[in-house]
N, C-alpha and C positions, 0 to 999 in steps of 0.2 A: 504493500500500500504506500503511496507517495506520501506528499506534505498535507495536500487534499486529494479530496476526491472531487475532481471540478465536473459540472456540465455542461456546453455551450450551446447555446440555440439557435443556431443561424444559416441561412439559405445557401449563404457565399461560401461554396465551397472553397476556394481558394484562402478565403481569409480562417475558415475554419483548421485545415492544413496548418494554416501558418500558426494557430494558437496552439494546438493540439502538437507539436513538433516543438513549439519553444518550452510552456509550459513542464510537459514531458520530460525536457531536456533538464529545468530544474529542477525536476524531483516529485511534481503532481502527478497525477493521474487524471487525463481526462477523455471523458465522454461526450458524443457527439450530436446533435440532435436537430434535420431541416425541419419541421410540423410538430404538431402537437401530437399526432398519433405517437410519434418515435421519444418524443420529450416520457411522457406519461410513460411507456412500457419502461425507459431506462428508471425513469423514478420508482416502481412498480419494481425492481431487479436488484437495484443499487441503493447504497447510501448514499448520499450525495452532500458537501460539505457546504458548498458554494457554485448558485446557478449564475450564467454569464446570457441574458434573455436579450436578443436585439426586440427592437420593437415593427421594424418593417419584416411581417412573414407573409409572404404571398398567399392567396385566398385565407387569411387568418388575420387576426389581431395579435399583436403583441401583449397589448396593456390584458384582455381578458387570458392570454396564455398563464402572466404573474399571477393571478386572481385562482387558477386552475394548479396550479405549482401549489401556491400555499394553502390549497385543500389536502392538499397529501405530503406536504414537504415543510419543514421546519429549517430549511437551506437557508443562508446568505445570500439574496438575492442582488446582483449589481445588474442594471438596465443598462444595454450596451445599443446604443444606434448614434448614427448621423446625424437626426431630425434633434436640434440643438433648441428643441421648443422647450421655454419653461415650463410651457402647464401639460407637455407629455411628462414631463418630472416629479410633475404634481400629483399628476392623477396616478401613476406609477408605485409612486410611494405612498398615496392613500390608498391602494390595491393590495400591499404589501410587499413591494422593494424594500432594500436598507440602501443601497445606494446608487448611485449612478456616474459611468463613464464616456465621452462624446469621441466617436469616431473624427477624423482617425487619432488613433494611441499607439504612444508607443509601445512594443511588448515589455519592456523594462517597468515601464507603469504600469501596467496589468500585473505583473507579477509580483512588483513591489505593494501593492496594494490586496495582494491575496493573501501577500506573506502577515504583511500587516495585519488582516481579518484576524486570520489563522492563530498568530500569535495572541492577538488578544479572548482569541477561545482558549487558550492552553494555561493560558493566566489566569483568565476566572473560573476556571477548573481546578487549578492547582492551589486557589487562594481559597477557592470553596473545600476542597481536600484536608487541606492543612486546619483551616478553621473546624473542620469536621474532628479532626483527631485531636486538637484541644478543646474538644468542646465549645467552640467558640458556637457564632450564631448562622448553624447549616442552615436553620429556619428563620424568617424573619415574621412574627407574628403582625398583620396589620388589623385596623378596622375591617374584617369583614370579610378579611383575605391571610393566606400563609402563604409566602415567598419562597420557597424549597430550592434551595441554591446547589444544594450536592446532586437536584433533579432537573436542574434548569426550566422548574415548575413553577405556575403559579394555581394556587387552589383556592375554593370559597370554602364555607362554614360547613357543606355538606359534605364536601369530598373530590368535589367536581374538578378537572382541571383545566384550566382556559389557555387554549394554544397561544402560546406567546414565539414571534419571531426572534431570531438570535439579538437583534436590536435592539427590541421593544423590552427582552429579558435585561439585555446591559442598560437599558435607563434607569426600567424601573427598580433594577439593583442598586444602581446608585443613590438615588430617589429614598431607596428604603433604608440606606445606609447610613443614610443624613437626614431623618425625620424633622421634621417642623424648621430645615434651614434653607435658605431659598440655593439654588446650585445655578449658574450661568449656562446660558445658552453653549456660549463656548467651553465651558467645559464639559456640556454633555457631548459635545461634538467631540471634544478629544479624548471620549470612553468608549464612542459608539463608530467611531470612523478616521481616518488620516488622511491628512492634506494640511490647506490652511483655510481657514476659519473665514465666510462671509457672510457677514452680519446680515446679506439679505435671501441667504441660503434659508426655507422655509422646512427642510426635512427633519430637522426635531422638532420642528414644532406639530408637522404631521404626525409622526409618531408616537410624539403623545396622544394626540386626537386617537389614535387607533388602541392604545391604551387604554383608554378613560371609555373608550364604548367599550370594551372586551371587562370591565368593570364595573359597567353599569355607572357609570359616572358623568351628570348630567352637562356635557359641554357648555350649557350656559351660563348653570352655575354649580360649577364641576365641587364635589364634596373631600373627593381624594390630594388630588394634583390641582392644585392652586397654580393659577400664573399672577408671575409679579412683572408685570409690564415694563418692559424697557429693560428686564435683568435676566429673568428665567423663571424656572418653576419648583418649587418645591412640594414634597408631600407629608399630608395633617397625618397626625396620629394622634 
């Protein structure tokens, strides 16, 4: 097994070739996918760590292929296309993306950026682990909710688990980690992803949104996750 397990979703063969050879060459593993037919049976077969989804797929949509992914997959999704539209970004990551990259890229940044993912999975595993073996706090009890960090779970009162993407898990770890203090935008951004930070980059703040429905928590006047305008969001307990 390589560094991940990647899977790419893209028509261009040529460009697929070229990922699937570099990546490869780093140490990944990856899987190839033109349609959704062929996406769904690899998902259906494989583990898959992190999905690489273009958004132009002939006779198909892209944005409902994401939507059809995170029925069955709990992956890292990065949106990989041309079309350098904000609100395919938008809608993307209100679908259930974590992040997005614009053709063309270079493979150096794809792969620096996987690495990056990856490492920060092996970190909050390992800090979960460790906290596990001192008894520290595998659980994080909230309002209404238990945070299961050794299970990268989240549960209600009954038992129920609410699928959280690898994202939406790294926020609201944060989130619970620092109860009742407010946490900066930019700093949820440098928990949950790598680059550099713009302020009018709106995908934490989506992702809270997706949070807070998967909690029953009412966007208006949200009970869990507070936003403090102009700074970031913090959560009540």
């Amino acid at each position: 097994m390589g560094i991940a397990n990647i899977l790419s979703v893209d028509d261009d063969e040529n460009l697929q070739f070229v990922i699937k050879e570099y990546l490869e060459d780093e140490g990944h593993t990856v899987f190839t996918a033109a349609n959704r037919n062929e996406l769904l049976d690899i998902l259906e077969k494989e583990t898959i760590d992190i999905v690489l989804q273009d958004l132009v797929i002939p006779n198909d949509d892209g944005l409902s292929m994401i939507s059809a992914i995170r029925e069955k997959s709990e992956a890292f999704i990065f949106i990989v296309s041309g079309k350098d539209d904000p609100l395919d970004k938008i809608i993307g990551l209100e679908v259930g993306a974590d992040d997005y990259i614009t053709k063309p890229f270079e493979m150096r940044e794809l792969n620096a950026r996987i690495k990056a993912t990856m490492r920060r999975f092996k970190q909050q595993k390992e800090t979960a682990a460790a906290e596990t073996e001192d008894e520290g706090p595998s659980k994080i009890t909230l309002p209404h909710w238990v945070l299961d960090r050794s299970r990268f779970q989240l549960f209600d009162t009954a038992g129920k688990s609410m699928n959280l993407t690898t994202g939406e898990f790294q926020l609201l770890e944060a989130l619970a980690l620092a109860p009742n203090r407010v946490l900066s935008r930019e700093h949820l951004f440098s928990i949950t992803r790598d680059g550099k930070f713009d302020v009018y980059d709106r995908a934490i703040d989506i992702q809270i949104g997706r949070i807070r429905k998967k909690m029953n928590d009412d966007p208006n006047d949200p009970q869990h996750i507070k936003t403090v305008r102009g700074v970031g969001y913090m959560l009540v307990v």
